[in-house]
N, C-alpha and C positions, 0 to 999 in steps of 0.2 A: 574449414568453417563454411556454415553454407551461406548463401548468399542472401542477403536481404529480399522481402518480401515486396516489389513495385508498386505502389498505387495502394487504395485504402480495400479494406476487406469488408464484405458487407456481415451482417449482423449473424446470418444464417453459417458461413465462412468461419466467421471469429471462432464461433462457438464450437463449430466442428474440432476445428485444428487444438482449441483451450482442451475439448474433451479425447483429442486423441496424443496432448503431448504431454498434458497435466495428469496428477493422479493424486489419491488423498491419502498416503503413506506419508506419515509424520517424519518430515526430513529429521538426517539424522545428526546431532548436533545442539537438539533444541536444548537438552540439559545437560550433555555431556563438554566437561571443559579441554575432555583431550580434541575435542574435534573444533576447527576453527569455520565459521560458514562462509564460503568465498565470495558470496553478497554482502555488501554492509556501506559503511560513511567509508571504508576504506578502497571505496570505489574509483572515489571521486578524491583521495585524501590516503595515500599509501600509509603515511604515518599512525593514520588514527587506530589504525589496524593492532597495533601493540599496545594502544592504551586499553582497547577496546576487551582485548584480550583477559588482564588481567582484574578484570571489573567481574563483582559478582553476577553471576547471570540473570536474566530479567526476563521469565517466559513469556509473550506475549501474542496475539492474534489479532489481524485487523482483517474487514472484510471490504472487498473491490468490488465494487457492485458495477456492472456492465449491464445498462438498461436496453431493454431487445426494443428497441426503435428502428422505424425504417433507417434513418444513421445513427449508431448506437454509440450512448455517451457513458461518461462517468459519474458515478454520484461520489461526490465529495460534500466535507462539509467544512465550517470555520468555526475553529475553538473558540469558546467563551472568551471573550477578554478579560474577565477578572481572574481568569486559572491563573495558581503561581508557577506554573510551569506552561512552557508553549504558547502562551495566549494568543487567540487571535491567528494563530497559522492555519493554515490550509493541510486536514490530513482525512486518513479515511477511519470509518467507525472503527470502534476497538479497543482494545485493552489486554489488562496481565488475563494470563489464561490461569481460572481458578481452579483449588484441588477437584470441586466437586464436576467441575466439567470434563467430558467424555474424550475432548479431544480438542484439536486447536478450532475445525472448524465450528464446534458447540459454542466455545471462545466466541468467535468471530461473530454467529448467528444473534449469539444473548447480547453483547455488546451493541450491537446495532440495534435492537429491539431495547435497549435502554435509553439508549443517546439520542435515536432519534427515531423512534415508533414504525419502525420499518418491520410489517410482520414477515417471519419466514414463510408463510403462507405463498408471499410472492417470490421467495428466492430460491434458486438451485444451485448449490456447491458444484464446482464441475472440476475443482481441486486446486492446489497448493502449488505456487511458486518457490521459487529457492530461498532459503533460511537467511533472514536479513540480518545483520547485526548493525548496533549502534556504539558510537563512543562511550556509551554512561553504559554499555552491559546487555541492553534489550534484545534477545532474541525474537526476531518477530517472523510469524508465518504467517505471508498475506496467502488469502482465501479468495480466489476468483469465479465469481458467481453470476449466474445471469438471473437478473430481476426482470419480474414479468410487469410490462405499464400497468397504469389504474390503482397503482398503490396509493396511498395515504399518510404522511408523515407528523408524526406528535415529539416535536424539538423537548430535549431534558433541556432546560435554559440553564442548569447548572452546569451545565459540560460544552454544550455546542448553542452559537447566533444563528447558525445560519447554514443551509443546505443549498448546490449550488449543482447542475449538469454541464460537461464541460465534453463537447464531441468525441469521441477515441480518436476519429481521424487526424486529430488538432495534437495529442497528446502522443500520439503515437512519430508524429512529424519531426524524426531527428531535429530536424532545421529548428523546432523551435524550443530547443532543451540546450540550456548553457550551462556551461562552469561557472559560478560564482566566488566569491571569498569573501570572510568577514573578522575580524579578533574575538577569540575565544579564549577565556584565560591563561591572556599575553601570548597565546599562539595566534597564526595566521590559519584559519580553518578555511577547504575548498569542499564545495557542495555541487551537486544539479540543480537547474532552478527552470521551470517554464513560468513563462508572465501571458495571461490570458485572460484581457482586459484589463480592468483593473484588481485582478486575481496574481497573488502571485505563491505559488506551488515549486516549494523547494526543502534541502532536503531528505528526509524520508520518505514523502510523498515521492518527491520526483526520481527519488534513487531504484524504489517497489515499481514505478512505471518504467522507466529504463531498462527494469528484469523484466517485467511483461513486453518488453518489446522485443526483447532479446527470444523470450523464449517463445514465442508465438509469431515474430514475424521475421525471423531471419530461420 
């Protein structure tokens, strides 16, 4: 295993190492039910792993936007509170990937440009993390992309409150990503969770940032 990465990487770094260990070959797994993707809630939660399994599968793509700032941050956003699902959590743009899209990251690009007026104009794909999975089914391929500042952002208030930049060096900081647990029908569920302010990112968020850590700093 190699050894973790010291100290924070600057913007110019990050980017480098995203473009030389990432690549945008559609990991494999996104539909296939023989193949199980060794990311997922079963990270943090060995059990959910079998629930997770048997659930139909849920294609999905969200995109990570890594803003090129002299220290470069995350763009996240906070779900609508009225969603009957999620409400109110802390995740990254995105959604199911539809037939008519080319690929996950089209996925990822169209969904951000819906949710929250983010044009691709300023974003560059620089590729695909490892295949998440979730307990209710979701395959998800997060899209790690660097966005260029001076962008402009128009909120779908149907979907997202609020947009928020949270440092990478802050996120990337083992020290501040915990195990949490909570009751999930009459089970005991364990999660990652980082609290960043009065932000709290857990989860899926935090489970897709734990694989960017993984694979870009160690």
């Amino acid at each position: 295993m190699q050894e973790a990465v010291t100290g924070a990487l600057t913007a110019a770094e990050f980017f480098l190492r995203a473009r030389e260990r990432l690549t945008l070959a559609v990991p494999p797994g996104l539909t296939d039910p023989k193949v199980t993707p060794v990311r997922g809630d079963h990270d943090a939660d060995p059990v959910m792993r079998k629930i997770a399994e048997v659930r139909p599968i849920r294609p999905a793509a969200v995109l990570v936007p890594i803003v090129d700032r002299p220290e470069p941050t995350v763009l996240l956003t906070q779900r609508a509170q009225h969603l009957p699902d999620h409400a109110g959590q802390v995740s990254f743009p995105g959604g199911k990937i539809d037939k008519a899209d080319a690929d996950p990251r089209e996925s990822a690009l169209r969904e951000a440009e819906e949710e929250i007026g983010l044009n691709r104009a300023h974003v560059e794909p620089l590729g695909y993390l490892d295949l998440y999975m979730t307990t209710l089914g979701y395959r998800i391929v997060p899209v790690i992309a660097r966005v260029k500042p001076g962008f402009a952002l128009k909120l779908n208030t149907k979907e997202v409150d609020n947009t928020f930049e949270v440092p990478l060096v802050f996120l990337m900081d083992q020290a501040n990503v915990q195990r949490h647990s909570r009751d999930w029908q009459g089970m005991t569920r364990h999660y990652y969770a980082i609290t960043f302010g009065e932000r709290y990112i857990w989860g899926v968020t935090a489970g897709i940032l734990r694989n960017l850590y993984d694979r870009i700093y160690r």
